[in-house]
PDB file of N, CA, C and O in Angstrom:
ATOM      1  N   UNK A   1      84.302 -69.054 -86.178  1.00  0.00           N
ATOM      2  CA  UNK A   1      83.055 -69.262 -85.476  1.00  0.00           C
ATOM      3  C   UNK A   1      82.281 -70.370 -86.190  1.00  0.00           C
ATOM      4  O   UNK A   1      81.839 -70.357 -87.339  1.00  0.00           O
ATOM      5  N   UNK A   2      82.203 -71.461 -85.141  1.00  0.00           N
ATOM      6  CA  UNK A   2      81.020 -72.354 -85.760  1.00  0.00           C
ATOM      7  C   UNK A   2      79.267 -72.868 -85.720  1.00  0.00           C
ATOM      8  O   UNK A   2      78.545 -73.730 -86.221  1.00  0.00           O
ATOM      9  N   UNK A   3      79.168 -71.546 -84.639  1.00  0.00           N
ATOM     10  CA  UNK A   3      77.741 -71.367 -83.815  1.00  0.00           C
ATOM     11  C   UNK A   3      77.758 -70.141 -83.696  1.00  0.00           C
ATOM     12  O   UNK A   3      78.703 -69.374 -83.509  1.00  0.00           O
ATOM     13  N   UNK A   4      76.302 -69.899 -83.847  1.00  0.00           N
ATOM     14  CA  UNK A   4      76.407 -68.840 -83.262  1.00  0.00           C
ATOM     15  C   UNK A   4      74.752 -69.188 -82.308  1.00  0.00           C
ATOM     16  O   UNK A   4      73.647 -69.488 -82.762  1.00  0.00           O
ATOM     17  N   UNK A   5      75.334 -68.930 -80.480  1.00  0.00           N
ATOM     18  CA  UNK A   5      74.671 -69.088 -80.041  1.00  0.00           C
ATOM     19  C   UNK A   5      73.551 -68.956 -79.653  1.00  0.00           C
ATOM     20  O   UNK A   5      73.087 -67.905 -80.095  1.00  0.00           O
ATOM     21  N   UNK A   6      72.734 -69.592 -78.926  1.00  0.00           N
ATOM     22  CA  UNK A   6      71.000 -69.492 -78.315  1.00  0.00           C
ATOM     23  C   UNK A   6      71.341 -68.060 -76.956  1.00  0.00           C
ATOM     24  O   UNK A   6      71.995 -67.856 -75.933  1.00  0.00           O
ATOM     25  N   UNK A   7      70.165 -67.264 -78.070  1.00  0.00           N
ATOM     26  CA  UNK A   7      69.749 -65.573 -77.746  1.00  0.00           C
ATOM     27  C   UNK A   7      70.918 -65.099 -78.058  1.00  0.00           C
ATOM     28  O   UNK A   7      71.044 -64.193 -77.235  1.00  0.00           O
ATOM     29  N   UNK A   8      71.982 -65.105 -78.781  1.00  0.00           N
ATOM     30  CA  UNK A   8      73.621 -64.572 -79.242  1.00  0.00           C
ATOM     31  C   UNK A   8      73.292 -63.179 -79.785  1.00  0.00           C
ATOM     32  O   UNK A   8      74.063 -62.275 -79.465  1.00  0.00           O
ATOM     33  N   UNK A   9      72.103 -62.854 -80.674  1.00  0.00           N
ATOM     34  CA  UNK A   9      72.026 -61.643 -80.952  1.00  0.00           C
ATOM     35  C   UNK A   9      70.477 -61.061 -80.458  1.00  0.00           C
ATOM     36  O   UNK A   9      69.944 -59.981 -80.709  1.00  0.00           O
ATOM     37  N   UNK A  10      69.996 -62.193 -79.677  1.00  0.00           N
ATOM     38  CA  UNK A  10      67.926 -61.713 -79.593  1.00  0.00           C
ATOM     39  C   UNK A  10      67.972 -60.249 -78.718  1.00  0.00           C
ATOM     40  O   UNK A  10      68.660 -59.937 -77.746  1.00  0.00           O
ATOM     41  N   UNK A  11      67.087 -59.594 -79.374  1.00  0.00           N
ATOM     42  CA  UNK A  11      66.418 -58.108 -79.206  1.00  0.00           C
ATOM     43  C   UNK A  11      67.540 -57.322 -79.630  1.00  0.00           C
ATOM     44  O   UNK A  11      67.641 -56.381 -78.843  1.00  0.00           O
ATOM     45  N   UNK A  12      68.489 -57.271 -80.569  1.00  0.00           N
ATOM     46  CA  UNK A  12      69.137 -56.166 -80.923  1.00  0.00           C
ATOM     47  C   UNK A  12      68.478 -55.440 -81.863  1.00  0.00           C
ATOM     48  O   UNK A  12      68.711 -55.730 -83.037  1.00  0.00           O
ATOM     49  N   UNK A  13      67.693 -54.545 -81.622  1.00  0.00           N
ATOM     50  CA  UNK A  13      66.135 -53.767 -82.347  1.00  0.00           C
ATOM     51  C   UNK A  13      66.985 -52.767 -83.303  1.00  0.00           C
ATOM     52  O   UNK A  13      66.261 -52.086 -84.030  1.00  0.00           O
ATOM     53  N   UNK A  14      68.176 -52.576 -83.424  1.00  0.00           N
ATOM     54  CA  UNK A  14      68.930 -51.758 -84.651  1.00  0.00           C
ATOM     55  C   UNK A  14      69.748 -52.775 -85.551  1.00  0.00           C
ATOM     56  O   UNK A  14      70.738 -52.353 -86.148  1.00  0.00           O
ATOM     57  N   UNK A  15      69.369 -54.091 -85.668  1.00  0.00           N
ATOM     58  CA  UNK A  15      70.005 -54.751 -86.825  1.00  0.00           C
ATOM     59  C   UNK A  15      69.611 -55.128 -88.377  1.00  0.00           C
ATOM     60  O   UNK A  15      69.235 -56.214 -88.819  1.00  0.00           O
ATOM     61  N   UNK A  16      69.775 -54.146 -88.917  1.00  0.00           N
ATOM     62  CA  UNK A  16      68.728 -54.434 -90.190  1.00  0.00           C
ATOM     63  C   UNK A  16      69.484 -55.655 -90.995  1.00  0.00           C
ATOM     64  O   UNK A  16      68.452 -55.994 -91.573  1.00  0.00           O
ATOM     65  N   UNK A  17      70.290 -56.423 -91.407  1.00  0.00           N
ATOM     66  CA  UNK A  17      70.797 -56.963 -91.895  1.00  0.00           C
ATOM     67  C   UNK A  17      72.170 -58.148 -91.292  1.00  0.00           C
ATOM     68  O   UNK A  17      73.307 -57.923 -90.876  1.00  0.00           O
ATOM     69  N   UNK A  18      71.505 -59.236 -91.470  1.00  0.00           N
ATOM     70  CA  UNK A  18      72.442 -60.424 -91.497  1.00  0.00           C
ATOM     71  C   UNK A  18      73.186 -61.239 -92.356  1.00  0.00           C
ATOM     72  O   UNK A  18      72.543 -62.019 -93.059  1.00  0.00           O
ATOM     73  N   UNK A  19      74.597 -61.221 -92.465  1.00  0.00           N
ATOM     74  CA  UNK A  19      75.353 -62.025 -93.566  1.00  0.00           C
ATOM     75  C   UNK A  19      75.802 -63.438 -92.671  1.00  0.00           C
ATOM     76  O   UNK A  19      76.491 -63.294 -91.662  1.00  0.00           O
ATOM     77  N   UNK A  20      75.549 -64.223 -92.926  1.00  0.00           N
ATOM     78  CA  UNK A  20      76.162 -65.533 -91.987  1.00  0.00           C
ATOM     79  C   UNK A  20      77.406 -66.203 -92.591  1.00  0.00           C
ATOM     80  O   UNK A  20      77.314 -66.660 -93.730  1.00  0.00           O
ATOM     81  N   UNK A  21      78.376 -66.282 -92.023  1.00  0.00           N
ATOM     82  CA  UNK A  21      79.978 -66.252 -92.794  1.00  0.00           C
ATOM     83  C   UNK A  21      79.809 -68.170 -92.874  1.00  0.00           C
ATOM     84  O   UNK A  21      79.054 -69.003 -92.374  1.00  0.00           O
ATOM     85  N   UNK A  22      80.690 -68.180 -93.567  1.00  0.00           N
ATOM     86  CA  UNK A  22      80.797 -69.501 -94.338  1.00  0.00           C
ATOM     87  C   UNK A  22      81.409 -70.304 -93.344  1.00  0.00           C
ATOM     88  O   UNK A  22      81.461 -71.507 -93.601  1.00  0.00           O
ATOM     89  N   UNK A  23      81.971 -69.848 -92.073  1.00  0.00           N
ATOM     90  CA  UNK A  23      82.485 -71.159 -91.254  1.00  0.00           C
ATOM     91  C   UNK A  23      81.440 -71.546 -90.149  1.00  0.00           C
ATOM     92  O   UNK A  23      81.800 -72.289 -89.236  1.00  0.00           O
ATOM     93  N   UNK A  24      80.013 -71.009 -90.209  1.00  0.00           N
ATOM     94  CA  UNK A  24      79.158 -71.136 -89.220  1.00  0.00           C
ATOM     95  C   UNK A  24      78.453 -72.005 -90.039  1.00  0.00           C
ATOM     96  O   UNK A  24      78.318 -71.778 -91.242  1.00  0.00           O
ATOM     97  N   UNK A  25      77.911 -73.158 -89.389  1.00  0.00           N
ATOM     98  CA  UNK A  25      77.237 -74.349 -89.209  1.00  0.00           C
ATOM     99  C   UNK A  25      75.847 -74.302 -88.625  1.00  0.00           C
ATOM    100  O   UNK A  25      75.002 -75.007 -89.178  1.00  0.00           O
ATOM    101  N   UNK A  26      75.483 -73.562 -87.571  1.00  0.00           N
ATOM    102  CA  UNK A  26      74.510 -74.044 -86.529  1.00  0.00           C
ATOM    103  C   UNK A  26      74.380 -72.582 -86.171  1.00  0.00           C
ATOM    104  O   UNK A  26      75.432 -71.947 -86.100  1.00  0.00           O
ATOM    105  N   UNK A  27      73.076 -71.868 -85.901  1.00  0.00           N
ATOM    106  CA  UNK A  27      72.235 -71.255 -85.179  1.00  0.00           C
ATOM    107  C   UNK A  27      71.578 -71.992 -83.679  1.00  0.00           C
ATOM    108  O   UNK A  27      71.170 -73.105 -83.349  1.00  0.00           O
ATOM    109  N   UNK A  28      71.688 -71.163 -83.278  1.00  0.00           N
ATOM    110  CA  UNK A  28      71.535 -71.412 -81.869  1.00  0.00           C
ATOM    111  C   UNK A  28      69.618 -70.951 -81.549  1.00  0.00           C
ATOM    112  O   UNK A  28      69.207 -70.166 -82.404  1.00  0.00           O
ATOM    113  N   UNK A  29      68.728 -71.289 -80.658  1.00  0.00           N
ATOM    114  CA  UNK A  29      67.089 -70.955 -80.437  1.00  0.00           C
ATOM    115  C   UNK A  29      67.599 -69.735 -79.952  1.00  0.00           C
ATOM    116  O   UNK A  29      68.580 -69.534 -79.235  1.00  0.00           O
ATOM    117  N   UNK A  30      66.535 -68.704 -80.605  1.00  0.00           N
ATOM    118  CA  UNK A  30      65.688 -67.616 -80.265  1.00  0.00           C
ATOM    119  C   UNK A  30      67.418 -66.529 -80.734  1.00  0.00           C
ATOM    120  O   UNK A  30      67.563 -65.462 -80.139  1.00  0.00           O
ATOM    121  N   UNK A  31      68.332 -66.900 -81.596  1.00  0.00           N
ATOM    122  CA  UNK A  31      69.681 -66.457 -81.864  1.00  0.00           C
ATOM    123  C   UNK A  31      69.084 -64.929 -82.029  1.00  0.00           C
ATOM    124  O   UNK A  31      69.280 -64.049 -81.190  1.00  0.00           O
ATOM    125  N   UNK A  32      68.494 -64.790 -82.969  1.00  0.00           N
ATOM    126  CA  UNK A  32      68.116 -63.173 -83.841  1.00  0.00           C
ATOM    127  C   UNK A  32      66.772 -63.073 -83.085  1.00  0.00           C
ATOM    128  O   UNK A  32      66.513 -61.874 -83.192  1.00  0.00           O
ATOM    129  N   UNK A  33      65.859 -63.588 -82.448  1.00  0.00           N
ATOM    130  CA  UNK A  33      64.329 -63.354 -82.142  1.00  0.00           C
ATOM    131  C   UNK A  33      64.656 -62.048 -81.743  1.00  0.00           C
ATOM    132  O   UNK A  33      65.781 -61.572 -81.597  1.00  0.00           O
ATOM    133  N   UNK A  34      63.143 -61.314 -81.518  1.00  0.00           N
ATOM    134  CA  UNK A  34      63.014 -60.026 -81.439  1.00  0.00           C
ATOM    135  C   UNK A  34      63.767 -58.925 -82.232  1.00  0.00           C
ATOM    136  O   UNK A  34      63.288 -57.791 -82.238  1.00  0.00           O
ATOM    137  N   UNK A  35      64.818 -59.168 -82.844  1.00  0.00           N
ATOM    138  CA  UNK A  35      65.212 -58.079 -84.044  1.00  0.00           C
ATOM    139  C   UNK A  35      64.323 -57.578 -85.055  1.00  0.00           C
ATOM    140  O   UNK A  35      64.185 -57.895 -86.236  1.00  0.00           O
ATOM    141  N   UNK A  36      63.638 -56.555 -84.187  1.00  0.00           N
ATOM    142  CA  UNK A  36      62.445 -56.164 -85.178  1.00  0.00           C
ATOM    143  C   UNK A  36      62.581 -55.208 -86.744  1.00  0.00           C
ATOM    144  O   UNK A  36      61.838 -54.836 -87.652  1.00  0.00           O
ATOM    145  N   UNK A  37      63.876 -55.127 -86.395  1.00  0.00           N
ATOM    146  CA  UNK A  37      64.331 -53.898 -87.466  1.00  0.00           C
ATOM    147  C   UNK A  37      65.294 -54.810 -88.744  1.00  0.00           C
ATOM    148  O   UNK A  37      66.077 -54.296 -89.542  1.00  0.00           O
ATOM    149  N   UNK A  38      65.067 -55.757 -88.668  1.00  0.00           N
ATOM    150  CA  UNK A  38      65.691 -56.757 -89.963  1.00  0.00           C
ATOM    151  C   UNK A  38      64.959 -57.273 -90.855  1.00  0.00           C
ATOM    152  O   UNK A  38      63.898 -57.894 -90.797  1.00  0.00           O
ATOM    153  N   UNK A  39      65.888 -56.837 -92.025  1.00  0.00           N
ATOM    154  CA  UNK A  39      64.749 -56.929 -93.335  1.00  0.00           C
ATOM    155  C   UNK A  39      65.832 -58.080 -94.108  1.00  0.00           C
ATOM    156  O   UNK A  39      65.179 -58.814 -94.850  1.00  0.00           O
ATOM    157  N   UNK A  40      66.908 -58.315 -94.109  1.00  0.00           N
ATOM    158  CA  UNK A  40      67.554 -59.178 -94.849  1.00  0.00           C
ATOM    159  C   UNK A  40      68.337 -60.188 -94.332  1.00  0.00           C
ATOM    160  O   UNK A  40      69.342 -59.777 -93.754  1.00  0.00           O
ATOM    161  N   UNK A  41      68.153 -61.655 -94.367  1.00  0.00           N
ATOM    162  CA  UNK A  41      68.890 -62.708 -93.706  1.00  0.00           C
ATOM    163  C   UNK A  41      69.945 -63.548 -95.280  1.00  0.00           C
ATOM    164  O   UNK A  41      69.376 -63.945 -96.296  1.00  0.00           O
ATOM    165  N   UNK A  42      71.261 -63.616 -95.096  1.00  0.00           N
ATOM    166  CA  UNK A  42      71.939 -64.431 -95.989  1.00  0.00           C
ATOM    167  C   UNK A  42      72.909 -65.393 -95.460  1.00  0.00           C
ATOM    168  O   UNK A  42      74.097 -65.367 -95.139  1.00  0.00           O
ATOM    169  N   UNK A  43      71.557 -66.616 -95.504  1.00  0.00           N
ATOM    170  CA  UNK A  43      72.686 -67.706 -95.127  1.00  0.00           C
ATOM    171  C   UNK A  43      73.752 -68.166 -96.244  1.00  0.00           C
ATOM    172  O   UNK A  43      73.644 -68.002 -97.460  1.00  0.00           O
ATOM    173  N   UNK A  44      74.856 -68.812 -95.510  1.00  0.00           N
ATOM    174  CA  UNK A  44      76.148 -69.472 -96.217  1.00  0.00           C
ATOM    175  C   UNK A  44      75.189 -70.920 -96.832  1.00  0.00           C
ATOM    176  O   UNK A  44      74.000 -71.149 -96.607  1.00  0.00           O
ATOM    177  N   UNK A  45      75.937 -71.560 -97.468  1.00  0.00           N
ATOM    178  CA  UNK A  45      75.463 -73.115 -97.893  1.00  0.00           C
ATOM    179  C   UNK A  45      76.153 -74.141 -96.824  1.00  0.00           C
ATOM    180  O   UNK A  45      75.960 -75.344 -97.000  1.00  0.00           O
ATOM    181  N   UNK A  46      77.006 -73.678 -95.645  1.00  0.00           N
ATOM    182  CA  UNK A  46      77.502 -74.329 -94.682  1.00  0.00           C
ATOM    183  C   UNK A  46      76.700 -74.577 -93.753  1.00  0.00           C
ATOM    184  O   UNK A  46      76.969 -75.620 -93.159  1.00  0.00           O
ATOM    185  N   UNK A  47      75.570 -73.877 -93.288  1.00  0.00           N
ATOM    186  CA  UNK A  47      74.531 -73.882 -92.697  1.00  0.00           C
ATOM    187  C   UNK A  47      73.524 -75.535 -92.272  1.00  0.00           C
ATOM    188  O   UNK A  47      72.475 -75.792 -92.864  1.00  0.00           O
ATOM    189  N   UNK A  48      74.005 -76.287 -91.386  1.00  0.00           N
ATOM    190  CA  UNK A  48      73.175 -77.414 -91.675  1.00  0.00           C
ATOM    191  C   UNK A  48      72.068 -77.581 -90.498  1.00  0.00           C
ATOM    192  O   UNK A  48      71.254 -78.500 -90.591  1.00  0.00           O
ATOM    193  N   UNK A  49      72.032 -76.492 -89.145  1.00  0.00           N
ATOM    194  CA  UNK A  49      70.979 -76.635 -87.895  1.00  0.00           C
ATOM    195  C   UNK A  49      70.231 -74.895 -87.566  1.00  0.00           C
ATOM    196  O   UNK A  49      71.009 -74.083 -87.065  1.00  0.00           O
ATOM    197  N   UNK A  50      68.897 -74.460 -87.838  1.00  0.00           N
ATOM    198  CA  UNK A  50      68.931 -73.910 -87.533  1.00  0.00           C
ATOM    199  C   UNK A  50      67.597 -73.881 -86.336  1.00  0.00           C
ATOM    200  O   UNK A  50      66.522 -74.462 -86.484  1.00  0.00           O
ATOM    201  N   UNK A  51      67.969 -73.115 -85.247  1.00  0.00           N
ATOM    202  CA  UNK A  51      67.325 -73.549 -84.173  1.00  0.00           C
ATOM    203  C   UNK A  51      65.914 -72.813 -83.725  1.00  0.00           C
ATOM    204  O   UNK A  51      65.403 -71.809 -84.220  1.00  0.00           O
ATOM    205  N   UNK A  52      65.527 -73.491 -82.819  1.00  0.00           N
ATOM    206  CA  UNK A  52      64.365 -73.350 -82.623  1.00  0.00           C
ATOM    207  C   UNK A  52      63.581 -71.903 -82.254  1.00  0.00           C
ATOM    208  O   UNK A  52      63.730 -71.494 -81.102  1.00  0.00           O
ATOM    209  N   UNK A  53      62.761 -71.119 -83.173  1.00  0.00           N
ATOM    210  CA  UNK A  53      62.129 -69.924 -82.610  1.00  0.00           C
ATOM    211  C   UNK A  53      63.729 -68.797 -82.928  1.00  0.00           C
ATOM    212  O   UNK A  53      63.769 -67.681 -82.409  1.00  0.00           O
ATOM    213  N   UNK A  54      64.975 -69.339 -83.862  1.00  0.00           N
ATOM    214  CA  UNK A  54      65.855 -67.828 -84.217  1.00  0.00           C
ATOM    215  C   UNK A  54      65.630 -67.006 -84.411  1.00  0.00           C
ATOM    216  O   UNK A  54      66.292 -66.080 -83.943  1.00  0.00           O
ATOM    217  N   UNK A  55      64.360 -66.735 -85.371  1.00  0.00           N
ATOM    218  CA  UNK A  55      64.095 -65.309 -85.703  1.00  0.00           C
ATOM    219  C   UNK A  55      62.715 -65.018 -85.222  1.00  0.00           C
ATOM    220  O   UNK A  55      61.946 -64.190 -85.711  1.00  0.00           O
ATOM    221  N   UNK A  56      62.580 -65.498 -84.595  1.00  0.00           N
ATOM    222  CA  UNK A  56      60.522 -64.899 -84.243  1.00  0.00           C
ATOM    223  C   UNK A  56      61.031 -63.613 -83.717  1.00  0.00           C
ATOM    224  O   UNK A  56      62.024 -63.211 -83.111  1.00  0.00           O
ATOM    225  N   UNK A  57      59.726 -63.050 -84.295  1.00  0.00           N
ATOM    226  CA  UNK A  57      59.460 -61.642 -84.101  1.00  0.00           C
ATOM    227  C   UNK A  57      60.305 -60.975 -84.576  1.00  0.00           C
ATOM    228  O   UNK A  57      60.627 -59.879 -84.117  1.00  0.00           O
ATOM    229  N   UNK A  58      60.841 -61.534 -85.621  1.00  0.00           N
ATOM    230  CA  UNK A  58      61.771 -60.452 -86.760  1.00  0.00           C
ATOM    231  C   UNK A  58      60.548 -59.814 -87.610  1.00  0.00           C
ATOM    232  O   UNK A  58      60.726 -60.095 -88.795  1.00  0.00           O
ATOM    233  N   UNK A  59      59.630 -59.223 -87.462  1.00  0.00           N
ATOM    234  CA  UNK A  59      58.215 -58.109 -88.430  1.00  0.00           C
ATOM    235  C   UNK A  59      58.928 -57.620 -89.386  1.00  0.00           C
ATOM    236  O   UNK A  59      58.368 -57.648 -90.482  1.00  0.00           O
ATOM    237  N   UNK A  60      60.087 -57.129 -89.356  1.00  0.00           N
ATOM    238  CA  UNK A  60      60.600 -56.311 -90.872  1.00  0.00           C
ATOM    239  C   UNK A  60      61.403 -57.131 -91.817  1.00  0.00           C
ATOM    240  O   UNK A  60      61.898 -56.394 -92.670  1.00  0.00           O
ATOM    241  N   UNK A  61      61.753 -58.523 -92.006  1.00  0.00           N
ATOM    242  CA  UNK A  61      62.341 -59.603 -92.895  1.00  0.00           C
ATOM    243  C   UNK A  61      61.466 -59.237 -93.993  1.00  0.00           C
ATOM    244  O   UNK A  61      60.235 -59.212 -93.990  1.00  0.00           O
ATOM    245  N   UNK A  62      62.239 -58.966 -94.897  1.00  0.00           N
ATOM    246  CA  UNK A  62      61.991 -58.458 -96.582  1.00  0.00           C
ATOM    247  C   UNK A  62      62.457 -59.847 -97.541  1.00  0.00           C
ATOM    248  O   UNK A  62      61.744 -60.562 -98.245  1.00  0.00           O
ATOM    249  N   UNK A  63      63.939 -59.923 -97.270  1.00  0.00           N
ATOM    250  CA  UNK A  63      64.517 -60.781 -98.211  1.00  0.00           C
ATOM    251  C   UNK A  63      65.263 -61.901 -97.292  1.00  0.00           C
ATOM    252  O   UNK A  63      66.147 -61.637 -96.476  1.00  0.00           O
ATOM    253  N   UNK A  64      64.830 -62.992 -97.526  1.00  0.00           N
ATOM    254  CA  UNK A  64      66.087 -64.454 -96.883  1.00  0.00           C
ATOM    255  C   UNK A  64      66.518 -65.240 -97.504  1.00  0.00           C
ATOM    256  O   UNK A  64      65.457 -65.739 -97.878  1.00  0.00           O
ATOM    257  N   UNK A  65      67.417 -65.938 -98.064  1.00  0.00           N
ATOM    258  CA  UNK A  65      67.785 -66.961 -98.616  1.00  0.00           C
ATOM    259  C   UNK A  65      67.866 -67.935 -97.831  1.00  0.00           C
ATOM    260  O   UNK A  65      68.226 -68.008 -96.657  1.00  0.00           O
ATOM    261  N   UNK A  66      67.341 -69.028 -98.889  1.00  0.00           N
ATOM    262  CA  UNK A  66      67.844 -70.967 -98.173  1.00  0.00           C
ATOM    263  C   UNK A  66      68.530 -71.410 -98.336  1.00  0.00           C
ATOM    264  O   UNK A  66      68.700 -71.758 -99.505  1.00  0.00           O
ATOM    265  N   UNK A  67      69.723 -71.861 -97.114  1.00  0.00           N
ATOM    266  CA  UNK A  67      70.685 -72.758 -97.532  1.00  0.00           C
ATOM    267  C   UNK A  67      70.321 -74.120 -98.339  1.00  0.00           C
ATOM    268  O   UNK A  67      69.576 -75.023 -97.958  1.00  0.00           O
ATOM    269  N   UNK A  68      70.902 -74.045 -99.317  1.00  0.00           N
ATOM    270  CA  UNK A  68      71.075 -75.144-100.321  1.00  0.00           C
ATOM    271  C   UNK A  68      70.262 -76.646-100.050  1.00  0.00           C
ATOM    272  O   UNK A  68      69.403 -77.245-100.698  1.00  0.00           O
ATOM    273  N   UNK A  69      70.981 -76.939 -98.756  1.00  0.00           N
ATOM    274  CA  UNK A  69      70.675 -78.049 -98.128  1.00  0.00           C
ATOM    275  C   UNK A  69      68.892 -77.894 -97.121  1.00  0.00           C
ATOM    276  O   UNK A  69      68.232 -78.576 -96.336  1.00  0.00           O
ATOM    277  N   UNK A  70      68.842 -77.146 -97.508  1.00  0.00           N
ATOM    278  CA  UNK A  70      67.094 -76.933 -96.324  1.00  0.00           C
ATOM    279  C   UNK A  70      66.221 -77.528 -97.319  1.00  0.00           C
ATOM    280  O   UNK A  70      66.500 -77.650 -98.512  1.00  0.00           O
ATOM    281  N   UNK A  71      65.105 -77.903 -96.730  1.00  0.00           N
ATOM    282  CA  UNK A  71      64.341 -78.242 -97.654  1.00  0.00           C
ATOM    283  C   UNK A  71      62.387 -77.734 -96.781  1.00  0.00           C
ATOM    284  O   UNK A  71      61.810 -78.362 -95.893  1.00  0.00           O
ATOM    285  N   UNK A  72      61.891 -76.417 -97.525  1.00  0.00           N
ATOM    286  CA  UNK A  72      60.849 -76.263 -96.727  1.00  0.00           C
ATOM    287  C   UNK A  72      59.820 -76.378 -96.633  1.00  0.00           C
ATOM    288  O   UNK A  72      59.120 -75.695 -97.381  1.00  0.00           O
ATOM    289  N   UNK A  73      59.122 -77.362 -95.603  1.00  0.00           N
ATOM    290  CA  UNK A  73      58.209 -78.464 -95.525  1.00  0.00           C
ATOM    291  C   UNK A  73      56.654 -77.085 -95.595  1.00  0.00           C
ATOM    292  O   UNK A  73      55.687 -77.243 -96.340  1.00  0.00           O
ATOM    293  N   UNK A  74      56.802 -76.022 -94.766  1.00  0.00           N
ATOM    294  CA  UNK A  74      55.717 -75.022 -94.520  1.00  0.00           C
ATOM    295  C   UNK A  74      56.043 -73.990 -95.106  1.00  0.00           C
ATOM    296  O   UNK A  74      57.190 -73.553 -95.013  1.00  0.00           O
ATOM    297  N   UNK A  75      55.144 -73.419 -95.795  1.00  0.00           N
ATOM    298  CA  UNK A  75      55.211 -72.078 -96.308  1.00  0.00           C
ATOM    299  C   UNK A  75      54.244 -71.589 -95.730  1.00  0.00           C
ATOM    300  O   UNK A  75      53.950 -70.408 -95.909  1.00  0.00           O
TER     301      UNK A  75
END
């Protein structure tokens, strides 16, 4: 898998946790949005697009890591 697509997982409200495997590249808009029940995101360092509005309305994100290559302009 080298995408994972726009709304591919949005509103799955029982996903507490995301591992993103090392052959995915690109997030797809609004991919994870509404997963209100996720507290942990771990991107790969393969990671170079991630799209627009993926996780909005994730309320329970505890812990995320940055791929290597991100660089973040807003905190």
């Amino acid at each position: 898998v080298k995408k994972i697509g726009d709304y591919a997982f949005s509103g799955c409200s029982l996903l507490k946790e995301i591992i993103i495997p090392h052959s995915v590249i690109s997030i797809g808009d609004y991919a994870f949005s509404g997963c209100r029940s996720l507290k942990k995101i771990i991107f790969s360092p393969s990671i170079e697009s991630i799209g627009n509005y993926a996780f909005a309305n994730c309320y329970s994100l505890q812990y995320v890591t940055k791929p290597k290559s991100f660089i973040c302009k807003y905190i």
